[in-house]
C-alpha positions as CSV (number, residue, x, y, z in Angstrom):
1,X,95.6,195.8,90.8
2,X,93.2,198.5,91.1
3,X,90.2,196.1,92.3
4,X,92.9,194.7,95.1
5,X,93.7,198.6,96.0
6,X,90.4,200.0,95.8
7,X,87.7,197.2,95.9
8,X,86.1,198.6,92.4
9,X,86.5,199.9,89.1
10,X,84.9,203.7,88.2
11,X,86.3,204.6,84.9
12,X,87.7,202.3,82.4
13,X,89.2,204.8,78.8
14,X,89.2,202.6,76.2
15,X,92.2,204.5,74.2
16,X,94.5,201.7,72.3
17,X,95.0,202.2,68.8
18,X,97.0,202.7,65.7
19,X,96.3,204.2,61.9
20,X,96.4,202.0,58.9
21,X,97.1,203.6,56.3
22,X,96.6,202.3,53.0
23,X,94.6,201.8,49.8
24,X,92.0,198.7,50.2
25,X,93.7,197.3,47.2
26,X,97.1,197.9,48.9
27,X,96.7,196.9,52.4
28,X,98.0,193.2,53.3
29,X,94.9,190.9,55.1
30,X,97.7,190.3,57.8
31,X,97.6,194.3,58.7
32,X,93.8,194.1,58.4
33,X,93.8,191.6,61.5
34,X,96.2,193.5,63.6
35,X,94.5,196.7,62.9
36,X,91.2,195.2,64.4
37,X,93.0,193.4,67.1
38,X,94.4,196.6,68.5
39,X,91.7,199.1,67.6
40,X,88.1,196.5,68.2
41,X,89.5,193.1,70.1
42,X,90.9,195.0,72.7
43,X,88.4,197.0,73.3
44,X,86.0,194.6,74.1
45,X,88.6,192.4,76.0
46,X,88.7,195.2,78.7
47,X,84.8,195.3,78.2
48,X,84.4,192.2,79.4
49,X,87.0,192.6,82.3
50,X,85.2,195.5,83.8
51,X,81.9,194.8,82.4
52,X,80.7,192.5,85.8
53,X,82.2,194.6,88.2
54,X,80.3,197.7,87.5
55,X,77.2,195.5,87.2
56,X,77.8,194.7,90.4
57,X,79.0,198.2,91.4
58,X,74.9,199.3,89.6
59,X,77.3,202.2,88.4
60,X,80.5,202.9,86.5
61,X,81.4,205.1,82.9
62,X,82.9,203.1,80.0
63,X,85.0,205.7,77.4
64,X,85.3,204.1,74.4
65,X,88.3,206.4,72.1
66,X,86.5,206.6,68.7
67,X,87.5,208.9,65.8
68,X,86.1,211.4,63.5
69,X,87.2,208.1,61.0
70,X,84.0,206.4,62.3
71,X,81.5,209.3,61.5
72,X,83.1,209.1,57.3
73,X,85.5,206.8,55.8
74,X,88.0,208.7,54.2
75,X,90.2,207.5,50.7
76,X,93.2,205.8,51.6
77,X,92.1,204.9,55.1
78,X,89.5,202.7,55.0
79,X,90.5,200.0,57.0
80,X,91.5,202.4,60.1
81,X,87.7,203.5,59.6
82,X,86.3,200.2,59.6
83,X,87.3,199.3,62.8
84,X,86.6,203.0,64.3
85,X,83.0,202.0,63.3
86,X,83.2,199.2,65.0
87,X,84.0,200.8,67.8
88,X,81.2,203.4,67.1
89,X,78.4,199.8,66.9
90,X,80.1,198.2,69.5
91,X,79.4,201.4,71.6
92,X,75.7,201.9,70.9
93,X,75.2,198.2,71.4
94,X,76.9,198.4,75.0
95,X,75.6,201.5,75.9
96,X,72.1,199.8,75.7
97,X,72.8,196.4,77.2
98,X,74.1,198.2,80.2
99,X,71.6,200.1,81.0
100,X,69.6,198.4,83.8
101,X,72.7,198.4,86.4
102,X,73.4,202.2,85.3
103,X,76.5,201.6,83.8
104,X,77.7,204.6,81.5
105,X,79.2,204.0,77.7
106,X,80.2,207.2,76.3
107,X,81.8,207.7,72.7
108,X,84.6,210.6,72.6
109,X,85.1,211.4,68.6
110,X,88.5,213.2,68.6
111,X,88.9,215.1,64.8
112,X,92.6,216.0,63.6
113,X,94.4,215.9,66.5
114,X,98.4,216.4,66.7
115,X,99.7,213.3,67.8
116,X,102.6,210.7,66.5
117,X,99.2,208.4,64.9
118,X,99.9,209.7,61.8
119,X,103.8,209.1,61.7
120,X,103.2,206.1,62.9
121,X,100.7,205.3,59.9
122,X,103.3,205.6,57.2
123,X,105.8,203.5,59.0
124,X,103.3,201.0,58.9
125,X,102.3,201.3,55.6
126,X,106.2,201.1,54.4
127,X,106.4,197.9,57.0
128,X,103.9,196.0,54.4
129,X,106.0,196.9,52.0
130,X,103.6,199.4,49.9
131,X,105.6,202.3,48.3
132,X,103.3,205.2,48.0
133,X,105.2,207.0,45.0
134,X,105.1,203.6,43.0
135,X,100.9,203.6,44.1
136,X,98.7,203.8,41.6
137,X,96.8,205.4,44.9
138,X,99.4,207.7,45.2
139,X,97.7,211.2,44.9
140,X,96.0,210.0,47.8
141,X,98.6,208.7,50.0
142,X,100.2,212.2,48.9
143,X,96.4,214.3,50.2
144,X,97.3,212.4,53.5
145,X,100.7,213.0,53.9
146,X,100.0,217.1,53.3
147,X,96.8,216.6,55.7
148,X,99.0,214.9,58.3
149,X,102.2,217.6,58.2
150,X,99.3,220.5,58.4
151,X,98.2,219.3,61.6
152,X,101.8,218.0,63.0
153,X,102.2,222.2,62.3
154,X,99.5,223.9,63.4
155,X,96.9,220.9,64.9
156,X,95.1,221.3,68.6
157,X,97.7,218.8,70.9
158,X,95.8,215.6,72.8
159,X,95.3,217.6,75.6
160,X,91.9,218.8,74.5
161,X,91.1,215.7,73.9
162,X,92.1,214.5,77.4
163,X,90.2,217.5,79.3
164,X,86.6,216.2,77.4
165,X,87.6,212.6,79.0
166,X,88.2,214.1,82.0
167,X,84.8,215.5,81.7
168,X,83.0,212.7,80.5
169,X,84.6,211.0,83.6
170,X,83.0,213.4,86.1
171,X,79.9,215.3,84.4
172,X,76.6,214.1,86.4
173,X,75.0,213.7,83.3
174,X,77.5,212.9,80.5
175,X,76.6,213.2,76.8
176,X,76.7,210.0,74.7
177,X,78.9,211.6,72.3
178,X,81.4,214.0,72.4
179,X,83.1,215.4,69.4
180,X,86.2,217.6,69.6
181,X,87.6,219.7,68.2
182,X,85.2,221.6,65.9
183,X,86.0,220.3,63.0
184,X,84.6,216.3,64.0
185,X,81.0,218.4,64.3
186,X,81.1,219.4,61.0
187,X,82.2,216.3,59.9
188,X,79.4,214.7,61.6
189,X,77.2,216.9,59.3
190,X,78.8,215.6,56.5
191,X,78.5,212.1,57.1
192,X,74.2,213.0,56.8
193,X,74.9,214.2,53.2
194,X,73.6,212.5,50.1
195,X,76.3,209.8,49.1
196,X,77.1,211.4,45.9
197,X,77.3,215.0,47.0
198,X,79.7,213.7,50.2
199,X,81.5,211.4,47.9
200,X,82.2,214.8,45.7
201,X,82.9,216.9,48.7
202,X,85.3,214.4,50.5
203,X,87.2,214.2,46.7
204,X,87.5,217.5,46.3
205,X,89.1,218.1,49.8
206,X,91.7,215.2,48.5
207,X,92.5,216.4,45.3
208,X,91.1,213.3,43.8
């Protein structure tokens, strides 16, 4: 459609994606695949569709929708992680294979955002069938369900999230990361730490 209407592809935001949350132990391998389906496979399924037509184009921005859950893997969410990393590898890998026909790939590393993700999350934890009260994870489910209410209340909406694309999209020289809001900076810090010191941190921000 937009190749028929307009003879080329400029932009291609790279923003499909759903939370799952749930202890390793708890998780079912069947929710494993689907969350990498959604938040990896297609990714790189629209790669590869606009992939040859910028190259042809010698131009063209690719903005791949990471997460501040692919700078640290937090308890109780390490599968939504996983493939946020991926997308995080999968970037850096693109970003350099493109280069010779100046084609773009830019990372945007959105933090706690107020969105229906989290929601969302639980319904598809209960969906597998885990019961977080009966968890013996459940102080963490519990960490992540007060986490998640706190930003529904008070969290920055999406549309900060959707001005940085916007100027990813248009900057002459875009950055190759950008994290919003503040908090996905200092997270970034974080990540640097010494395991055991980041392990303590990230526990004691969880009550665990």
């Amino acid at each position: 459609m937009v190749l028929s209407t307009w003879g080329r592809v400029d932009v291609l935001v790279n923003n499909a994606g759903f939370a799952l949350a749930g202890a390793i132990e708890d998780v079912s391998l069947e929710a494993v695949r689907r969350q990498f389906e959604v938040n990896v496979l297609a990714y790189i399924a629209w790669m590869k569709l606009v992939g040859p037509v910028m190259r042809r184009q010698r131009e063209g921005r690719i903005i791949n929708i990471s997460s501040v859950s692919g700078l640290l893997a937090f308890p109780g969410l390490g599968v939504y992680s996983a493939s946020k990393f991926a997308v995080e590898a999968i970037s850096d890998a693109a970003r350099l294979e493109y280069r010779p026909w100046g084609v773009r790939v830019i990372v945007i590393e959105p933090g706690s955002v107020a969105t229906e993700i989290w929601d969302r999350s639980r319904d598809t934890s209960a969906q597998q069938g885990i019961d977080w009260e009966a968890s013996p994870f459940r102080a963490i489910y519990q960490a992540e369900l007060e986490h998640a209410e706190s930003v529904a209340a008070s969290g920055p909406s999406a549309e900060i999230v959707a001005r940085v694309v916007v100027k990813a999209a248009k900057a002459s020289r875009p950055r190759v990361r950008y994290c919003v809001p503040l908090e996905t900076k200092i997270i970034r810090v974080l990540a640097h730490f010494p395991d055991r010191l980041r392990d303590w941190i990230v526990g004691r921000m969880m009550n665990i």
